[in-house]
C-alpha positions as CSV (number, residue, x, y, z in Angstrom):
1,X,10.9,203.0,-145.8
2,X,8.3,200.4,-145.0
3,X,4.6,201.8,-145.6
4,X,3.8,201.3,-141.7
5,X,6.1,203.6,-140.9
6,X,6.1,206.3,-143.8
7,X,2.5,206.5,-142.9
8,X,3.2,207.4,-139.1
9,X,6.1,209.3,-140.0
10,X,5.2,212.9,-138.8
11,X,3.5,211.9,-135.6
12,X,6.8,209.2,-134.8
13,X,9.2,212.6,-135.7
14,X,6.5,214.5,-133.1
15,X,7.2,211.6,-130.6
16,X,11.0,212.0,-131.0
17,X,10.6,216.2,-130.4
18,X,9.0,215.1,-126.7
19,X,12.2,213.4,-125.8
20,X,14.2,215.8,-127.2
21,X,12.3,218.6,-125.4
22,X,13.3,216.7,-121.8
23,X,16.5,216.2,-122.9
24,X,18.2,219.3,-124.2
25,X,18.6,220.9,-120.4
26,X,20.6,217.9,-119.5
27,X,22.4,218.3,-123.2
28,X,23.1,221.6,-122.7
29,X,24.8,220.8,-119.2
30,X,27.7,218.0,-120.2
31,X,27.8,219.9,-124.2
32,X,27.1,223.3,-124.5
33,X,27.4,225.2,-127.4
34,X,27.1,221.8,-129.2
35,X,23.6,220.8,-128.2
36,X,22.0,222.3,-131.3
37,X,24.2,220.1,-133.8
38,X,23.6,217.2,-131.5
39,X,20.0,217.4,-131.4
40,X,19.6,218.0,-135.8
41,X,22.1,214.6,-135.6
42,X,19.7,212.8,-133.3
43,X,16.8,213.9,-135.8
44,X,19.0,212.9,-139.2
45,X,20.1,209.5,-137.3
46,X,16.4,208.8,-136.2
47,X,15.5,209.6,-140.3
48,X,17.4,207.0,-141.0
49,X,16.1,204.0,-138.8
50,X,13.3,204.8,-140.2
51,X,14.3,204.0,-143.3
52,X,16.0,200.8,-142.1
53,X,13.6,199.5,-140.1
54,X,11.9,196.0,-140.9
55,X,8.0,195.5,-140.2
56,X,7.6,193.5,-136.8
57,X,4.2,193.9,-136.7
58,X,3.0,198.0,-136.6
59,X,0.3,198.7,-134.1
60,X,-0.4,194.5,-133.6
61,X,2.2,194.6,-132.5
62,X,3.2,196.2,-129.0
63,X,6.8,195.9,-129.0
64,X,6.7,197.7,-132.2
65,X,6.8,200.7,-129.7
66,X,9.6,199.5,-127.6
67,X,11.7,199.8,-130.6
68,X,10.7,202.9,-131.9
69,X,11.0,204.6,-128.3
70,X,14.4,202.6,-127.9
71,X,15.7,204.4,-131.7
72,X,15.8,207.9,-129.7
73,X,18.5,206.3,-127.4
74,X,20.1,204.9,-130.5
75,X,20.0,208.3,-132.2
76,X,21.2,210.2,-129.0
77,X,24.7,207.8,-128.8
78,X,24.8,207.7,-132.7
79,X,25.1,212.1,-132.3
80,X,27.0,211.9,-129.5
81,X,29.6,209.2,-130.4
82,X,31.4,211.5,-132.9
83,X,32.0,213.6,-130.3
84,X,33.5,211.1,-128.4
85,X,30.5,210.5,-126.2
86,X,30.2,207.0,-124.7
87,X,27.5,204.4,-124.3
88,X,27.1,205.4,-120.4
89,X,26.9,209.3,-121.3
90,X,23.9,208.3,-123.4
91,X,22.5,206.2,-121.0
92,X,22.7,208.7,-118.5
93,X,21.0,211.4,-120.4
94,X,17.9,208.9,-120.8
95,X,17.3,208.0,-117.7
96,X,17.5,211.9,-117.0
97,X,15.0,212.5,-119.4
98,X,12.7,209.9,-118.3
99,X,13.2,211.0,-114.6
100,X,12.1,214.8,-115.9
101,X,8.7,213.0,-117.6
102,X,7.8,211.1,-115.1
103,X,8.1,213.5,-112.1
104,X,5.3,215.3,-114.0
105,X,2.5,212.0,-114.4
106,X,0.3,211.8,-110.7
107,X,1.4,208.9,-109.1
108,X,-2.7,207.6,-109.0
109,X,-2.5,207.2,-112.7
110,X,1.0,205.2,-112.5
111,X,0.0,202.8,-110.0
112,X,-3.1,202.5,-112.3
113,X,-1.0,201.9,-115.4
114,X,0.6,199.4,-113.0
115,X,-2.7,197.5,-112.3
116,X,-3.8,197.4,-115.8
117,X,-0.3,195.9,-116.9
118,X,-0.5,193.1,-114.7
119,X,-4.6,192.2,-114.8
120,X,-5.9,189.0,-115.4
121,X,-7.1,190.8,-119.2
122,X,-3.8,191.7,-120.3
123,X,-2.0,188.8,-119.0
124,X,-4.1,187.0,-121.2
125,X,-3.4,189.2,-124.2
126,X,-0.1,188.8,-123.8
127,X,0.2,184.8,-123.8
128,X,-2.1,185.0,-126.8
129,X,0.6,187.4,-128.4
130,X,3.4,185.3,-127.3
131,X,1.9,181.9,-128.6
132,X,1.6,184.1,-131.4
133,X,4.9,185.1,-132.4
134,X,6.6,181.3,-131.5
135,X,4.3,180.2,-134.6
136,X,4.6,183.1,-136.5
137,X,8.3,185.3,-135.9
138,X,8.8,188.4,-137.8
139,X,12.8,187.9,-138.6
140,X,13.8,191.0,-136.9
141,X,11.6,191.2,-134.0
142,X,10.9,189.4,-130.6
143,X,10.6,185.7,-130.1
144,X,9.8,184.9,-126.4
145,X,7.1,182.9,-124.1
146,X,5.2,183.3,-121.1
147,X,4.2,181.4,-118.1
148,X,2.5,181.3,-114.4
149,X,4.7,182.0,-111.7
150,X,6.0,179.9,-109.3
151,X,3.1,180.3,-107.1
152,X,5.0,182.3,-104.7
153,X,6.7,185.8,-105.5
154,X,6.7,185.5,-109.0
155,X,3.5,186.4,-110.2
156,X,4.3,185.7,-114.1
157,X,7.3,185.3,-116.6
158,X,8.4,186.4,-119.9
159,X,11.4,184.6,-121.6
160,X,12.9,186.6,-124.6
161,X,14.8,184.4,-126.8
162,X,15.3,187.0,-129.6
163,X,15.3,190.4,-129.5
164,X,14.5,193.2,-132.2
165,X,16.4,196.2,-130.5
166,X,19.3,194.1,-129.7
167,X,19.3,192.9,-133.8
168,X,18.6,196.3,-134.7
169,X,21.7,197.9,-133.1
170,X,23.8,195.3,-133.7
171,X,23.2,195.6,-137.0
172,X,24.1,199.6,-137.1
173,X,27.4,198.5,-135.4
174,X,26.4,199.6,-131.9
175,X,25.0,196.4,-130.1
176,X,27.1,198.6,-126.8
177,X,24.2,200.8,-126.4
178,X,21.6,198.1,-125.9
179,X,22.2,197.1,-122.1
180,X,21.5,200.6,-121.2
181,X,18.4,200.7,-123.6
182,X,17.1,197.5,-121.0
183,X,18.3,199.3,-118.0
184,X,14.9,201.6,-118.8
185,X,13.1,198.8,-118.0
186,X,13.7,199.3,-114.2
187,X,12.8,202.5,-114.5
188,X,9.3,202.1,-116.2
189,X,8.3,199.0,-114.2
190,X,9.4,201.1,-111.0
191,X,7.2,204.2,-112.4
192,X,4.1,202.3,-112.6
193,X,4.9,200.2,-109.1
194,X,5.6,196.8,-111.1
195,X,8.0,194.4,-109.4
196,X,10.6,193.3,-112.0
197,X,13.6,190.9,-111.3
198,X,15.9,189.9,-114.1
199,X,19.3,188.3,-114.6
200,X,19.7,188.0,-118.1
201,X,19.1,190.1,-120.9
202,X,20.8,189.4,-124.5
203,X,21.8,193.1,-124.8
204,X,24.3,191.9,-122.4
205,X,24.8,188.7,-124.3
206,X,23.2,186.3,-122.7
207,X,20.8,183.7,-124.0
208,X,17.9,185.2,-123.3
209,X,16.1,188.5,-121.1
210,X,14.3,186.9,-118.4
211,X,11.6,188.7,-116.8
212,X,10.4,187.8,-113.5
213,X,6.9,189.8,-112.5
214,X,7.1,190.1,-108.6
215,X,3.9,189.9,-106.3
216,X,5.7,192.1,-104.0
217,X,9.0,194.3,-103.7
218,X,10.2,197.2,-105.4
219,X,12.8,197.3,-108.7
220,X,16.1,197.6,-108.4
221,X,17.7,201.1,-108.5
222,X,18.0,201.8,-112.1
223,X,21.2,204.2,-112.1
224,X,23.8,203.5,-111.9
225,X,23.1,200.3,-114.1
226,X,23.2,197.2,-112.3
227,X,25.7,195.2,-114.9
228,X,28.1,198.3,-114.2
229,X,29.3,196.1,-110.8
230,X,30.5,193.6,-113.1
231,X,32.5,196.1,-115.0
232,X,30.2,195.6,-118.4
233,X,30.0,198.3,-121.0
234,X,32.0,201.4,-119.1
């Protein structure tokens, strides 16, 4: 285990107790009397990404969280796979979880998480970070840039050309559950009253996730997942 994260270990494993805590109820719906042995799989599974994971970056970093928070999906299909559970039953029981954490943040301090995110100071922050990481990539992390928009409705883009969740799952053997890992994005954008339009993503294999930061307009709906209409991923 790297040092970054054997030295946040307890308070990443306190992290992964929150989700679990929103998502037993919806557990306990679709598997019953095997929820317990689910949710000590999802925290023996989660032990072990821990273990595996490369350094991207730690707290430098900010899509250091994105990976960490997108390793309690991977754990939840990983438990529930053995059992015959598929990537759209684990998909589902994020978005339920999210859906039961957000319902409980006042929607004044989501639209203000929503300012912050796209301010003129962190828009900054976040070309310095991506100039950044084109010089200097961590091999199993994010590659991407980011430029103006096109002086209409998008306000700003952010081209991923590599992504560490995708080559993190893909490593484990199940690069499936990745789309619906990016299908949160939808939902958290929508929470905090960002526009976001997209139309790739590599989780679904394409070359690249394109974000598109909207001036106006709402997110897609977020479930079911968009690339379902094509059929993707069942």
């Amino acid at each position: 285990m790297h040092e970054y994260y054997r030295k946040k270990h307890d308070k990443l494993m306190r992290e992964l107790e929150g989700f679990i805590k929103l998502a037993t109820p919806f557990a306990r719906e679709k598997y019953g009397d095997d929820t317990e042995e689910i949710l000590n799989d999802i925290r023996g599974v989660y032990e072990t990404y821990l273990d595996e994971f490369a350094y991207i970056g730690g707290d430098s970093e900010p899509l250091t969280r994105n990976l960490l928070q997108a390793a309690w999906g991977g754990a939840l299909y990983e438990a529930i796979k053995s059992r015959d559970g598929t990537p759209r039953d684990a998909g589902e029981l994020m978005i339920k979880a999210f859906d039961a954490k957000v319902s409980k943040i006042p929607k004044v301090l989501a639209k203000l998480a929503g300012r912050i995110y796209t301010s003129k100071t962190m828009l900054k922050r976040k070309a310095r970070k991506a100039a950044k990481r084109m010089k200097q990539p961590y091999p199993e992390g994010w590659v991407y840039t980011m430029n103006q928009g096109d002086g209409k409705d998008c306000k700003y883009q952010v081209t991923y050309t590599e992504c560490g969740i995708d080559k993190f799952f893909r490593k484990r053997g199940i690069g499936e559950i990745t789309p619906y890992l990016c299908n949160l994005d939808y939902a958290v954008f929508g929470t905090i009253g960002v526009p976001l339009r997209r139309t790739k993503t590599i989780g679904c294999g394409d070359d690249c996730c394109n974000f598109h930061i909207q001036k106006k307009g709402e997110c897609p709906a977020y479930w079911p997942p968009q690339f379902l209409n094509d059929g993707d991923l069942k």
